[in-house]
C-alpha positions, 0 to 999 in steps of 0.5 A, spaced: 901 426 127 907 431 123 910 435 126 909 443 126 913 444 119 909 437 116 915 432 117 911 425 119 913 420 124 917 414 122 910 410 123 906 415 119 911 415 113 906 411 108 908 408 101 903 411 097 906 417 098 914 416 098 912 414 091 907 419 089 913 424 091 918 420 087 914 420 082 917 426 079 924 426 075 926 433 079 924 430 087 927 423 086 934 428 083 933 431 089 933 425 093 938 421 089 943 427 090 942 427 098 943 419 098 949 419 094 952 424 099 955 423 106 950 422 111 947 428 115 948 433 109 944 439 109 943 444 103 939 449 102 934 448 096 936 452 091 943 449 092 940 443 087 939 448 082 932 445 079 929 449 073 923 451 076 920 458 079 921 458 087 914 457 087 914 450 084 921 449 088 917 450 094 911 445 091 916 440 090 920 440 097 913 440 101 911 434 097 918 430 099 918 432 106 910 430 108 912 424 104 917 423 109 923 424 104 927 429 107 927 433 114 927 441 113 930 446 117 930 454 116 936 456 116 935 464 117 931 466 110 933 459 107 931 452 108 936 446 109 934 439 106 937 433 109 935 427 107 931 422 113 937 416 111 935 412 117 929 413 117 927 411 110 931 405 110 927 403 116 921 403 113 923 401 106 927 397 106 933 398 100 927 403 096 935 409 097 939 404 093 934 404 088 933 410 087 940 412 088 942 406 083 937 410 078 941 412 071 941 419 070 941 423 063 
């Protein structure tokens, strides 16, 4: 069962879902930007600069954490995303190192 905030357990983390969210070209950047960065950093959702109103900003980042992808925590009036590193490549296997691999445009 997720979490208060909609994080899903390791186990409750589904395949269907992960690539649904990564589906989107602006959710795996998201991803791709977290995964190439040291583990444990955290960013504050506008930090990744997405053309999108807060609305679909916020739409995206739900997708991402109930898929699994990233954790979330408020940080006074804003929300820091960190990518779920371990907990993705437990699961999935080397899925990280292909979408960090992904050229961008």
């Amino acid at each position: 069962m997720p979490d208060d905030e909609g994080h899903p357990a390791i186990e409750e983390m589904k395949l269907g879902p992960v690539l649904a969210a990564l589906a989107d070209p602006l959710r795996r950047r998201v991803v791709r930007e977290l995964a190439s960065a040291p583990d444990g950093t955290a960013r504050t959702c506008s930090s990744f600069e997405l053309p999108v109103s807060k609305a679909t900003l916020t739409h995206h980042f739900r997708a991402l954490r109930e898929a699994g992808l990233i954790q979330q925590v408020s940080r006074g009036n804003s929300r820091m995303a960190s990518l779920r590193r371990a907990d993705i490549e437990q699961r999935f296997p080397g899925l990280l190192d292909i979408v960090a691999s992904e050229p961008t445009d």
